[in-house]
C-alpha positions in Angstrom: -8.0 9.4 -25.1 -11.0 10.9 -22.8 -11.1 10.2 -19.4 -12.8 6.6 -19.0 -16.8 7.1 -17.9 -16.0 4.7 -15.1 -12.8 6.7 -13.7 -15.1 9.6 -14.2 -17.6 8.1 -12.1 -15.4 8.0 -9.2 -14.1 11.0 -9.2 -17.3 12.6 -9.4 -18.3 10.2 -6.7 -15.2 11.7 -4.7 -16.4 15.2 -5.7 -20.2 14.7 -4.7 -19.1 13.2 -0.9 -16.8 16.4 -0.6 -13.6 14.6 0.1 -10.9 16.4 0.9 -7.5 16.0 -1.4 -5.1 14.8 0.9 -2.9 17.5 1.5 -5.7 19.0 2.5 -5.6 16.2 5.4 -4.1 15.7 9.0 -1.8 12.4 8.7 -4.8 11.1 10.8 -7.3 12.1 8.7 -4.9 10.9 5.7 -5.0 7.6 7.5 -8.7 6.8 8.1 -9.2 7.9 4.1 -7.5 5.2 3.0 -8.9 2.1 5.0 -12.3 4.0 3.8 -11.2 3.1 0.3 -10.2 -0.8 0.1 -13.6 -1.4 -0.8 -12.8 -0.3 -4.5 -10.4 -3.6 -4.5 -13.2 -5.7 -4.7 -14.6 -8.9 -2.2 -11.9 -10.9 -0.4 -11.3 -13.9 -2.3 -10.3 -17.5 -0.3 -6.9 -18.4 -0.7 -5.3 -21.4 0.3 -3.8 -20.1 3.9 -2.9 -16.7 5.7 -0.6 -16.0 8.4 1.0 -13.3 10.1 4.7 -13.3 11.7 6.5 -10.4 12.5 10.5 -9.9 11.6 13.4 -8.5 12.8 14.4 -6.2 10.5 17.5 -3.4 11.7 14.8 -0.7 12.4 12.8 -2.5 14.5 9.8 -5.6 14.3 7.6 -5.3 11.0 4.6 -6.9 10.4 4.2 -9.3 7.4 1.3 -11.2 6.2 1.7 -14.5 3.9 -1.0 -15.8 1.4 -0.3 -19.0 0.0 -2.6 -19.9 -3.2 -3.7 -23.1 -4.2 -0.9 -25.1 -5.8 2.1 -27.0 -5.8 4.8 -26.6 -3.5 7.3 -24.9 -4.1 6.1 -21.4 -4.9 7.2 -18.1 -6.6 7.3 -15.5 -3.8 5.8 -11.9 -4.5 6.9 -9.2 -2.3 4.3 -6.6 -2.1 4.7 -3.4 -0.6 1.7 -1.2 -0.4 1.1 2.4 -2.0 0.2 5.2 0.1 2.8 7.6 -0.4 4.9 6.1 2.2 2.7 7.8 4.9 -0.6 6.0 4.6 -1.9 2.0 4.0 -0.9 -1.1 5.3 -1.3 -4.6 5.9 -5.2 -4.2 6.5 -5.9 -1.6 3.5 -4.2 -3.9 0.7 -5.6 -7.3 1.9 -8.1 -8.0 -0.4 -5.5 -6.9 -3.6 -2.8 -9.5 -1.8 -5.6 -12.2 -2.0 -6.4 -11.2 -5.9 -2.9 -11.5 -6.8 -1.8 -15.0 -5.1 -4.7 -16.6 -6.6 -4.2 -15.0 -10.0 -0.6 -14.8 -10.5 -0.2 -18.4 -8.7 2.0 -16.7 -6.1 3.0 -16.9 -2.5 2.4 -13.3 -1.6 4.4 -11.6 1.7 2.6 -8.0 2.3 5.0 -5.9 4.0 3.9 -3.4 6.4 6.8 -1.2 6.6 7.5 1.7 8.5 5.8 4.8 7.7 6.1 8.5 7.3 6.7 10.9 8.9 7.1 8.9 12.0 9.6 7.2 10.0 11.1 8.9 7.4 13.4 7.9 4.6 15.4 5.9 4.2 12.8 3.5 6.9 10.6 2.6 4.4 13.0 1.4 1.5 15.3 -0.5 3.9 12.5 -2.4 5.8 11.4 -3.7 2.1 15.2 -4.4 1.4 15.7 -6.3 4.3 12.2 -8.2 4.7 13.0 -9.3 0.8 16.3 -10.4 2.4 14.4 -12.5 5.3 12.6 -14.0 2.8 14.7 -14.6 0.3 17.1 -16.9 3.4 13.6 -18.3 4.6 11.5 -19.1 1.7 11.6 -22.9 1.9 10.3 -22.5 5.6 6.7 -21.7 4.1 6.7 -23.5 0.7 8.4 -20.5 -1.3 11.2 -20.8 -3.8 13.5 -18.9 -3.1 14.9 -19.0 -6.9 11.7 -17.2 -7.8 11.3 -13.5 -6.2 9.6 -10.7 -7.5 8.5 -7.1 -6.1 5.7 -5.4 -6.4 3.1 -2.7 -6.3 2.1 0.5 -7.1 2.9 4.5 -5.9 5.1 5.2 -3.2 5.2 0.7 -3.0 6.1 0.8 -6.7 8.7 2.9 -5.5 10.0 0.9 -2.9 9.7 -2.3 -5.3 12.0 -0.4 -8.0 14.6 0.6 -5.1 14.6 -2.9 -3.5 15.6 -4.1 -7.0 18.6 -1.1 -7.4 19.8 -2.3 -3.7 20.0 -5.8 -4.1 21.7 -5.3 -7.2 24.4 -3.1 -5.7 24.9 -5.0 -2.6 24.4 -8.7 -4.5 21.7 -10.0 -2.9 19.3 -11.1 -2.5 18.2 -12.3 -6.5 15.2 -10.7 -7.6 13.9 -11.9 -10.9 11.0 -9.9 -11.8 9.5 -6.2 -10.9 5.9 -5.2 -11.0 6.2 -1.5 -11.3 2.2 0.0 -11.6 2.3 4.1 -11.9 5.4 3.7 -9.8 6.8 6.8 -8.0 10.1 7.5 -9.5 11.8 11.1 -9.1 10.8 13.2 -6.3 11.0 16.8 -9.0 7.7 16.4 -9.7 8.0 18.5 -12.9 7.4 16.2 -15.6 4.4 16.9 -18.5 2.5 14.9 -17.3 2.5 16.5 -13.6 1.4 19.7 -15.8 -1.6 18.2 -17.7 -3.0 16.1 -14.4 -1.9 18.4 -11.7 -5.5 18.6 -10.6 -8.8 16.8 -10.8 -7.6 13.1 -11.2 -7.2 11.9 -8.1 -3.7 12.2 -7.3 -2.9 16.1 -7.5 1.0 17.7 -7.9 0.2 18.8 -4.2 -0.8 15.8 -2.6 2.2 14.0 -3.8 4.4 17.1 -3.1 2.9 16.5 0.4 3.6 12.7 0.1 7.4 13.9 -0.3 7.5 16.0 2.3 6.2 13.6 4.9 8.8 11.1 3.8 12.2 13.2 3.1 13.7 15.4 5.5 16.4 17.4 2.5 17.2 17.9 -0.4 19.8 16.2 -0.2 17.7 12.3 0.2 15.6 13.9 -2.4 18.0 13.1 -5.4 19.0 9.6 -3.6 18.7 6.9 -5.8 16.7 5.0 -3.2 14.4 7.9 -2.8 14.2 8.7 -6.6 15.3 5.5 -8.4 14.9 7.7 -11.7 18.8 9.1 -10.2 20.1 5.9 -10.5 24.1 5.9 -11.9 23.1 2.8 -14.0 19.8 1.3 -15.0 22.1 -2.4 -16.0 21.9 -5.5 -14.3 18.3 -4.6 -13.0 15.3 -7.8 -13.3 13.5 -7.8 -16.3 9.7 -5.7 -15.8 6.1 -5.1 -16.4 5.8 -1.4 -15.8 2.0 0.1 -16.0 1.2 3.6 -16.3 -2.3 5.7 -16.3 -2.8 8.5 -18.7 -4.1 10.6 -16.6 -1.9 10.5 -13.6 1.0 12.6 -12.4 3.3 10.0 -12.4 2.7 8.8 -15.8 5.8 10.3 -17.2 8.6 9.4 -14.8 7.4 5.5 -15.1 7.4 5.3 -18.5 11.2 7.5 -18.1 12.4 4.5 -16.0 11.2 1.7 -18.0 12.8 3.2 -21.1 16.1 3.9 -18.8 15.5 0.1 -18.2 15.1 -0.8 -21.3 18.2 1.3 -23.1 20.7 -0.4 -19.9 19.5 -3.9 -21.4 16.6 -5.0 -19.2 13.7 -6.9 -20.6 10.7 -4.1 -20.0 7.2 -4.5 -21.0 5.4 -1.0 -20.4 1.8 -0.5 -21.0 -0.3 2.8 -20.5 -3.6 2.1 -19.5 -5.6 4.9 -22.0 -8.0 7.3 -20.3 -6.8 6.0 -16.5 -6.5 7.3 -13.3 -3.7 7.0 -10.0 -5.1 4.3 -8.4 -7.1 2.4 -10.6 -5.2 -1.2 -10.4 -6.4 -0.8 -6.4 -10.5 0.0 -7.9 -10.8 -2.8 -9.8 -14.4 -3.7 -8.1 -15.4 -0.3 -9.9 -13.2 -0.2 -12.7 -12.6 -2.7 -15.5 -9.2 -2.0 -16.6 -8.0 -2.5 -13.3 -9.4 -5.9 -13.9 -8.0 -6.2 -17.0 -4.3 -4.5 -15.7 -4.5 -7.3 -12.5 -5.2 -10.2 -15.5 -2.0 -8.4 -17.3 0.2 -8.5 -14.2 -0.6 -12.0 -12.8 -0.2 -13.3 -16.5 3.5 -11.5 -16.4 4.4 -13.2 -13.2 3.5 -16.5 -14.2 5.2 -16.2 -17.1 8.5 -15.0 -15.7 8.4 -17.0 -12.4 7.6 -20.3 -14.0 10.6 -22.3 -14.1 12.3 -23.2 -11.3 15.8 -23.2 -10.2 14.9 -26.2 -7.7 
């Protein structure tokens, strides 16, 4: 399929303002791009409440921001951890897509703000996820969540983390995740897939920003091929929570989502995958300038609801 005229429009957008790609970029720099950019997500939308706490996670504190919806007591809980290549984004950056999803997908959502690279490298990242699902998982009741009804989520680098938080509570038994929201998710760290041929450049995402992505948040080769670095390594793809996986044609990462969903899939897992046709990195977070990320944030809340509505309670 061609490149979609409103994904176009961005990136000639992008190309007219003379933006740098970001390897191009200071982690700084990197930084102050990416706040620049949540206006693509569209206004803020009201949602029931919002607050902020901070947990004690082994690392350190991390901040976490709640947004209840309107609705019943108790509630499914979302875990979202933000995309950015582990090195950029936060709390601030992915407000407006938290507030989208809670009132769509009927969800209390809990916005991690991890640690990033390359302040923190791996494995920071994946076990403040692991360990503020854990939190949540023990508190959920505390703040009208069910704790019968977890899923993880988000794109990139936090589709990443979403996937490995699944792999890791699966090995370790806890705590019980029941769905995963994998957009374009960042999967194997050999960046050598087809698809990383064909869309190396001019979509957005280049081969060498997210070679620079890796090399902010892995120190050797070694954590490279870790299964919590590169869940595609996994030993076993069974016993993992059933999935909507989204993928963008044109994006580097196209390939080694769809690879994981279908390693999902053959291990047993119930996995919905849908490539979005003529689609950039990124567009689920443009959807004030892009319809299909509409249309792929109507897709995901509908595939929350309907795994997350019955309750163990």
């Amino acid at each position: 399929m061609a490149l979609d005229p409103q994904a176009r429009a961005v990136l000639d957008q992008m190309a007219q303002a003379g933006d740098k790609s970001i390897h191009e970029l200071s982690v700084k720099e990197a930084r102050q791009a990416a706040a620049a950019m949540a206006s693509m997500q569209g206004p803020s939308e009201p949602v029931a409440g919002v607050e902020d706490r901070t947990l004690a996670v082994p690392g350190g504190d991390i901040p976490v921001r709640i947004y209840k919806p309107f609705g019943a007591e108790p509630l499914p809980v979302l875990m979202y951890f933000h995309g950015g290549g582990w090195v950029i984004g936060g709390i601030e950056s992915s407000d407006g897509l938290c507030r989208t999803l809670a009132n769509a997908a009927g969800c209390i959502v809990v916005s991690v703000d991890y640690r990033l690279a390359p302040e923190h490298p791996f494995p920071a990242a994946a076990d403040d996820a692991y360990h503020a699902t854990l939190w949540i998982a023990a508190n959920a009741s505390d703040f009208g969540g069910d704790p019968s009804r977890i899923a993880v989520c988000s794109d990139s680098a936090g589709g990443n983390l979403a996937a490995v938080v699944a792999q890791i509570a699966r090995d370790r038994g806890t705590p019980a995740i029941k769905f995963q929201l994998l957009i374009y998710p960042v999967a194997d760290a050999a960046c050598d897939t087809p698809s990383y041929v064909e869309n190396a450049e001019g979509y957005f995402l280049t081969k060498d920003a997210m070679q620079w992505f890796w090399n902010h948040y892995i120190q050797n080769d070694a954590d490279r091929m870790h299964p919590y670095a590169s869940p595609l390594r996994a030993s076993s793809f069974a016993g993992l929570p059933a999935a909507l996986v989204i993928t963008a044609e044109y994006d580097p990462l196209r390939d080694e989502g769809e690879r994981y969903a279908e390693r999902m899939r053959a291990a047993g897992t119930p996995v919905e995958l849908t490539r979005y046709g003529g689609m950039i990195h990124g567009f689920f977070t443009m959807s004030a300038v892009i319809d299909q990320g509409r249309e792929a944030i109507r897709q995901s809340a509908a595939a929350l609801r309907a795994a997350l509505e019955t309750s163990a309670i």
